[in-house]
N, C-alpha and C positions, 0 to 999 in steps of 0.2 A: 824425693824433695824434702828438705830440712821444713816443714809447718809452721815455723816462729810464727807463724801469721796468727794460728788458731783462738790461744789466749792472749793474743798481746793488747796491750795497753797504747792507744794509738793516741798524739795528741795533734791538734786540729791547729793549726799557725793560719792567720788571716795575716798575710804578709804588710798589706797595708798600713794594719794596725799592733803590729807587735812590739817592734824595735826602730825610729829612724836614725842612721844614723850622717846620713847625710845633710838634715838641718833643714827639708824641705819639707817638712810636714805629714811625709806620708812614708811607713815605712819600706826597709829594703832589705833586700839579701844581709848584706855584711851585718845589718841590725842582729837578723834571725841567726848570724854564726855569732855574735860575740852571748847570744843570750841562751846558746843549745845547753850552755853546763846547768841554768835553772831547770829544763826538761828531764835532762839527766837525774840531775839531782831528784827530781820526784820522783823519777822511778818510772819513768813512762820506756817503752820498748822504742815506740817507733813516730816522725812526726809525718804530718800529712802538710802539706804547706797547696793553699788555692794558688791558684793562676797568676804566674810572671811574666807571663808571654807577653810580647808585644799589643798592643790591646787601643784601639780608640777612647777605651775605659770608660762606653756608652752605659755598660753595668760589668762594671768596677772590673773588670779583665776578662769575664768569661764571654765576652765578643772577643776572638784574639783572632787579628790579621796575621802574625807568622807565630804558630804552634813550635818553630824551630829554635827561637832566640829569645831574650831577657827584656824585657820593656826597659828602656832608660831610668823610669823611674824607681826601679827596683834592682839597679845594677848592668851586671854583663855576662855574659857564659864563665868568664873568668868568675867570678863572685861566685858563681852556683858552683863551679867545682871546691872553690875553697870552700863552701857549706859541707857538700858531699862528705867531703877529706872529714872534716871537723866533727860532722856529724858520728861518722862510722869508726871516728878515736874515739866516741866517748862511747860505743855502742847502739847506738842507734840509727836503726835503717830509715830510708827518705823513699815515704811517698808523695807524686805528685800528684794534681789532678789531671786530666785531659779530658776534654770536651768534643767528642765526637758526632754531634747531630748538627749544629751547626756553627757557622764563623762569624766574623764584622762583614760585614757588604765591604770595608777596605783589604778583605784577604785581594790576594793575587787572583787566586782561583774565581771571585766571585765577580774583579772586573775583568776580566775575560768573559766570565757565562752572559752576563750582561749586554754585554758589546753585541753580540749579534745571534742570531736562533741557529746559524751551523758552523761557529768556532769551533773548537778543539774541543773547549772544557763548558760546551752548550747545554749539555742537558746532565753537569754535575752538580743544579742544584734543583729545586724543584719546583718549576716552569708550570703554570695553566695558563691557559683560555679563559676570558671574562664566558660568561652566559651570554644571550643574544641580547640583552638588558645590559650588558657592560658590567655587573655585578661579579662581585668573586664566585668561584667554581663551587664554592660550596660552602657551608656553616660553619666551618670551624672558626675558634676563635683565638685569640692569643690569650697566653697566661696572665700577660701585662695591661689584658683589656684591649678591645676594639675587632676586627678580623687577622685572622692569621694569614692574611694576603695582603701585599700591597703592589699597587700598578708598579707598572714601569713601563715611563714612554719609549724609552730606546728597543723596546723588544715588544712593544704592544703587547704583556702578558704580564699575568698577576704570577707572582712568588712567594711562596710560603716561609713563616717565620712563625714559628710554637710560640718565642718571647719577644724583643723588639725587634721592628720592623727592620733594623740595621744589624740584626742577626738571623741572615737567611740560614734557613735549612739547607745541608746536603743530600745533593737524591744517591743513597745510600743502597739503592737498588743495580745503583752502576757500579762493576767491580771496578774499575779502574777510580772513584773516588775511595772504596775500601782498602786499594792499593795506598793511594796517596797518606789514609788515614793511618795507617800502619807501620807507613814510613816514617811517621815520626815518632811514632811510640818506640820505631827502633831508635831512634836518633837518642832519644832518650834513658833507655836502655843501655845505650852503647856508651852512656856517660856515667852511669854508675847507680842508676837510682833501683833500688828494692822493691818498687811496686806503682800502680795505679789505683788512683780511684777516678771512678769513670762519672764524670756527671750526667743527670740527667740521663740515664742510658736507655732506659725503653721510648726516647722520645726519637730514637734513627731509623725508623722506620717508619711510611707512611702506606696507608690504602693505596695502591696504583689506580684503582678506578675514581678515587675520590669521592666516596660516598658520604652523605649527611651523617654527621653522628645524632644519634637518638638523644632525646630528654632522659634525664638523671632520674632513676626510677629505686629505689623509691622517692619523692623528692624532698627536700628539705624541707623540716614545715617554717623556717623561716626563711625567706628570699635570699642569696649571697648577695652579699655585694659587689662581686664580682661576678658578670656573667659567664664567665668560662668554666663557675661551679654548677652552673643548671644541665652541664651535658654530660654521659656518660659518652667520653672520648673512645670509642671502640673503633672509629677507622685514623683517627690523625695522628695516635701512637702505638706502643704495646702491640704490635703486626709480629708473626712467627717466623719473620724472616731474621728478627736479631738470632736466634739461636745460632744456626750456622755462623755469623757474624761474629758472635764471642768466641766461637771455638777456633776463628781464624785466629782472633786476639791470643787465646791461649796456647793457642801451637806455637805463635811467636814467642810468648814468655817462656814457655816450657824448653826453647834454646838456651836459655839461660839459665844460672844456678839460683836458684833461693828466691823466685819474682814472685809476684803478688798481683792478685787484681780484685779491688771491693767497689760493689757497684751502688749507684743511688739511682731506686727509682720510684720516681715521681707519677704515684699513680693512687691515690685515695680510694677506690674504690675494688681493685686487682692488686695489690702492692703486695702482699704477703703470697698468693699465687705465682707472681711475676719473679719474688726471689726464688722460690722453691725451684723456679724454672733456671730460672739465669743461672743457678749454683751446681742445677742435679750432677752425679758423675765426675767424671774427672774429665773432662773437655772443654769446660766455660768459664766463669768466674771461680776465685775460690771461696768470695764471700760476697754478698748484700747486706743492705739497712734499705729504712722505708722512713716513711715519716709515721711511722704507727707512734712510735714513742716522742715524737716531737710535738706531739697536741697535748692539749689545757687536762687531760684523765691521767688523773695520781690516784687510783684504786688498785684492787689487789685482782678485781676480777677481767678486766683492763691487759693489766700486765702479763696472769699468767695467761688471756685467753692469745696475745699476743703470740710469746712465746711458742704455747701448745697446738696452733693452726701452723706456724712455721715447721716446729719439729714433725711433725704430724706427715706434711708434703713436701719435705724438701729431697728424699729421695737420697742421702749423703749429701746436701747442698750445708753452708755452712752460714750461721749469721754473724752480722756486727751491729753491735747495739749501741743507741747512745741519745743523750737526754737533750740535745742545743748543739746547736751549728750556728753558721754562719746567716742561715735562714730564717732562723724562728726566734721568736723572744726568748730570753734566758729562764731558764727551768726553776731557777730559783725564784722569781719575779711571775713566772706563769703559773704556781703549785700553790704563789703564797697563799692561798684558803688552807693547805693541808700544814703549815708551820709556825710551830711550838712558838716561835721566836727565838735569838739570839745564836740563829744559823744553823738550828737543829735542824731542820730540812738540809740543809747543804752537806751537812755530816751524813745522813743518813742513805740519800739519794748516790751519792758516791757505796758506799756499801753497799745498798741495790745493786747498783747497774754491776758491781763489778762481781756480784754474788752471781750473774746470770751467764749462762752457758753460750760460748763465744767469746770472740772479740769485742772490745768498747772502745769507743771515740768520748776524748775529753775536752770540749772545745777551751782557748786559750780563758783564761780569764773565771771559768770552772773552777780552779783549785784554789782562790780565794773567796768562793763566796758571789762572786759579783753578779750584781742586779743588771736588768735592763734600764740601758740612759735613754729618759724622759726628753724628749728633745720639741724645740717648737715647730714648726710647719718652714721656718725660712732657716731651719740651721737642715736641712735635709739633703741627701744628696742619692738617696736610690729614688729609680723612676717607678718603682711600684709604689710607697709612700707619697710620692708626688701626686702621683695617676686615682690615688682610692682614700687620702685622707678625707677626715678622719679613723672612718674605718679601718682602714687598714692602713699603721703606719708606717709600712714598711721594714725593711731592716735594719737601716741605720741606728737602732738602738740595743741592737747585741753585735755592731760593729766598731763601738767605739775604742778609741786607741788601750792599751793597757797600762796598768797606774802600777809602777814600778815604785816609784817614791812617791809619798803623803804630801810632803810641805817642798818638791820643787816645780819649779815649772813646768810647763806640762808634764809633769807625774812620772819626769823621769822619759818619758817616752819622745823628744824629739827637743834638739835645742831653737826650733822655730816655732811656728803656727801651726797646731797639729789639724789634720784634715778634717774631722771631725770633735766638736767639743768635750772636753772632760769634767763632768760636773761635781758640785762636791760630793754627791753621796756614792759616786765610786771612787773617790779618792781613799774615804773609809775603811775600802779594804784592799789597801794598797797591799803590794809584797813587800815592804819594807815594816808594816804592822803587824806580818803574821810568821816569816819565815824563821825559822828559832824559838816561835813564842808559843808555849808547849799549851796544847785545847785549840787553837786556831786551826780554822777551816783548812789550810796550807800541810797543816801536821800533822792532820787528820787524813786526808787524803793520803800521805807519803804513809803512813803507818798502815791505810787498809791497802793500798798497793803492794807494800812490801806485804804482807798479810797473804794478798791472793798468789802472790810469787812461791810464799813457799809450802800454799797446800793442794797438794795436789790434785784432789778432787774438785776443787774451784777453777784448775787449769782443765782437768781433760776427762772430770768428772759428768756420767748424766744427771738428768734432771726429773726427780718426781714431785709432784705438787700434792702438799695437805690438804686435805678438804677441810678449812677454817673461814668462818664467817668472815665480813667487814668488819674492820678495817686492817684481819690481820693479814698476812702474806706468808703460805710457811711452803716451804720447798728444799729434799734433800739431792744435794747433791752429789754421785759418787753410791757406791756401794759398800757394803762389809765396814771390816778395820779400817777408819780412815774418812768414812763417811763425816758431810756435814751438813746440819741441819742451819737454814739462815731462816732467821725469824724474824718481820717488820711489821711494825705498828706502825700504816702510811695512817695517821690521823693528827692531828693536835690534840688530843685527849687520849689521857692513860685509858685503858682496858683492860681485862681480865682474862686471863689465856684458860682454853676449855678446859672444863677436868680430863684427863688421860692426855691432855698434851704430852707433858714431860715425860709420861710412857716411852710414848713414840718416839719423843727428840731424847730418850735415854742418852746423857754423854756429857764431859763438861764444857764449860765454857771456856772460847779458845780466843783470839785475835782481838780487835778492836769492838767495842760495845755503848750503846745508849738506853738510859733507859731501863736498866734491870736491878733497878735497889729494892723491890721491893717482891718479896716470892709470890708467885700464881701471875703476877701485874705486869705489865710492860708501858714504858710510861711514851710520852707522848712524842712521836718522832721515835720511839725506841725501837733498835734491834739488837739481836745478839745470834752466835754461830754456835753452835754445839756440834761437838767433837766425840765421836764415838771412841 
């Protein structure tokens, strides 16, 4: 198998929000083909585009009722093959996502299991008994707040849902739903796309006994605000049944030439275990991410211990790293304590991520810089912000549209009422204020990309870590001739690099650099790569 996958540069399309170009405010396919030569042009390998499927779009497409076909809002299967076409002229492979634990309550599948306890497709999702109290079967809870059950009169039994209640679980235990799931990942396949990423993937399987999960131990000494963070989820997800499960997945890919599968899982407490498993050997995924790198710690001890539990168990399993999604507040906006100012974090975090051994994901809107939009409580539209503000405000502030132009309407991004608001301070760092304009965040990125493209040990090199205090980061990558040393100062304040550093990191300075005017010092936000 050709490996493109290993060091590539993956970049993350929130379709909604990229390109519309239909006038309806929300974006589509045809947007995402006319805008693939921006992607290209950075330098990125390969894009990863979320969920077109057909979708009630209860939360925002990953409820999808036919995994087979294009939501209207985003086009038609026609549309996606002229992506495909467009994409693979300019070089770049397409992955999608797929969402295998659970559907919308409006799939096919789920009004059939409803309809009656001995239909066809009765117990393809996953069916309890109340207690003799009427009460759900057991404590679990939804991600989205309240129980991960909710009644239904038509069948007198409560049904499991991890996230809303209108996204039941499939009982993943019955081969014949692993058949159905499968069939469409061929459908998919057989249309041209270069890989999967899997969401959510250790949430497909469940305890069959349905046992309580335990209290989160140790616990947090400050309450969540969500109570789905007081449990340690040991029976309602992460079951040792996915194993066999991916390797069904993978035997399927591996009919094919050159396919891909990178997994997300959604486990705060086993997440770095749970990849090393999903990845071991060559029968499963070929790579995972976690949310370890998508939290508020921009430290050095953080980072490599990250890394170092990963390589440590993964057994040949492989990682993909990456600072923001589609999930989490933007990285640039969640670090700002550790930045210089004037986007020196945004330069340097890119040389980070792409210094470290793996894959990386760039989410859209990454390669200018751009913040998290401040949004009010009625301009909202994910049901997690809805369900837990303040607290927690959801997503819709690293989902808003992208600002292609400064001074048009909507930013370039749609000739209607874009779905979500565009405010001015992400107008700011629009792509029409940075692309060509030499020091911007935009040219920055294209220069350490092309950077990691052509050294070799950043691509296929290993990874030893310096033993260097806070705040600095020092790790060589690769061996012998050719080795290189990446050195970060994650702090806003210059530092002094130890005496016998530059022993070690013997070699000169090579690629893109922040931060090094002044000898022994490294200044604030600064790195630099040394080249043996």
């Amino acid at each position: 198998m050709n490996e493109w996958w290993r060091a590539a540069v993956i970049y993350q399309i929130y379709p909604r929000s990229f390109q519309d170009d239909s006038g309806d405010g929300i974006g589509d396919l045809p947007g995402i083909t006319r805008r693939l030569e921006h992607i290209a042009h950075l330098g990125a390998d390969a894009i990863w585009i979320s969920p077109f499927f057909r979708s009630p779009m209860k939360d925002m497409g990953y409820d999808i009722s036919d995994p087979c076909d294009v939501d209207p809002l985003f086009g038609d299967l026609a549309d996606f093959d002229a992506l495909i076409a467009r994409a693979h002229e300019l070089g770049l492979k397409v992955i999608i996502d797929q969402v295998l634990s659970h559907t919308s309550d409006a799939h096919a599948w789920f009004v059939d299991s409803r309809a009656s306890r001995t239909g066809e497709k009765a117990d393809w999702y996953v069916w309890a008994d109340p207690k003799p109290d009427g009460s759900p079967p057991n404590n679990w809870p939804s991600v989205f707040g309240g129980p991960a059950w909710t009644w239904d009169t038509r069948r007198r039994q409560y049904y499991m849902h991890n996230f809303l209640s209108t996204q039941p679980d499939v009982n993943m235990h019955n081969p014949a739903v692993q058949d159905g799931v499968l069939a469409a990942l061929k459908f998919w396949l057989d249309r041209g796309v270069d890989g999967f990423r899997l969401d959510s993937i250790n949430y497909c399987f469940h305890d069959r006994q349905l046992r309580d999960n335990p209290r989160l131990e140790p616990f947090p000494k400050v309450e969540p605000h969500n109570p789905y963070d007081f449990q340690d989820h040991k029976y309602s997800k992460s079951q040792p049944e996915m194993l066999p499960l991916l390797e069904r997945v993978r035997a399927l890919l591996d009919r094919y030439d050159d396919r891909m599968t990178v997994g997300e899982v959604g486990d705060h407490n086993h997440a770095l275990e749970l990849m090393s498993q999903y990845t071991a050997g060559e029968k499963r995924m070929n790579m995972a991410y976690s949310f370890d790198m998508l939290g508020p710690d921009y430290s050095a001890r953080h980072f490599r211990g990250v890394i170092d539990r990963f390589m440590a168990g993964a057994k040949g399993g492989w990682p993909c790293w990456s600072f923001s999604n589609h999930d989490v507040p933007r990285h640039v906006s969640r670090w700002a304590g550790q930045d210089a100012g004037g986007d020196a974090l945004a330069r340097q975090a890119i040389a980070l991520l792409l210094a470290f051994e793996g894959a990386v994901c760039v989410y859209q809107g990454e390669e200018f810089g751009q913040t998290e939009t401040q949004l009010a409580y009625e301009e909202l539209t994910d049901p997690v912000g809805l369900r837990f503000w303040p607290d927690n405000k959801g997503r819709d502030g690293c989902r808003t549209p992208m600002v292609w132009e400064r001074d048009m309407p909507a930013a370039g991004f749609t000739s209607g009422v874009p779905w979500l608001p565009i405010k001015p301070e992400q107008r700011v760092r629009a792509a029409s204020e940075q692309m060509g304009v030499a020091g911007s965040v935009f040219e920055h990125y294209r220069d350490v990309i092309a950077f990691r493209k052509q050294t070799e040990a950043l691509k296929t090199g290993g990874t030893r870590f310096l033993n260097l205090p806070e705040p600095l980061l020092g790790f060589l990558r690769g061996e012998g001739p050719g080795a290189v040393l990446c050195l970060f100062n994650l702090s806003a304040e210059e530092v002094a690099l130890p005496e016998g550093l530059m022993t070690e990191a013997s070699g000169r300075p090579v690629g893109p650099a922040e931060g090094v005017g002044v000898a022994g010092r490294l200044g604030p936000n600064g790195y630099v790569f040394l080249q043996s």
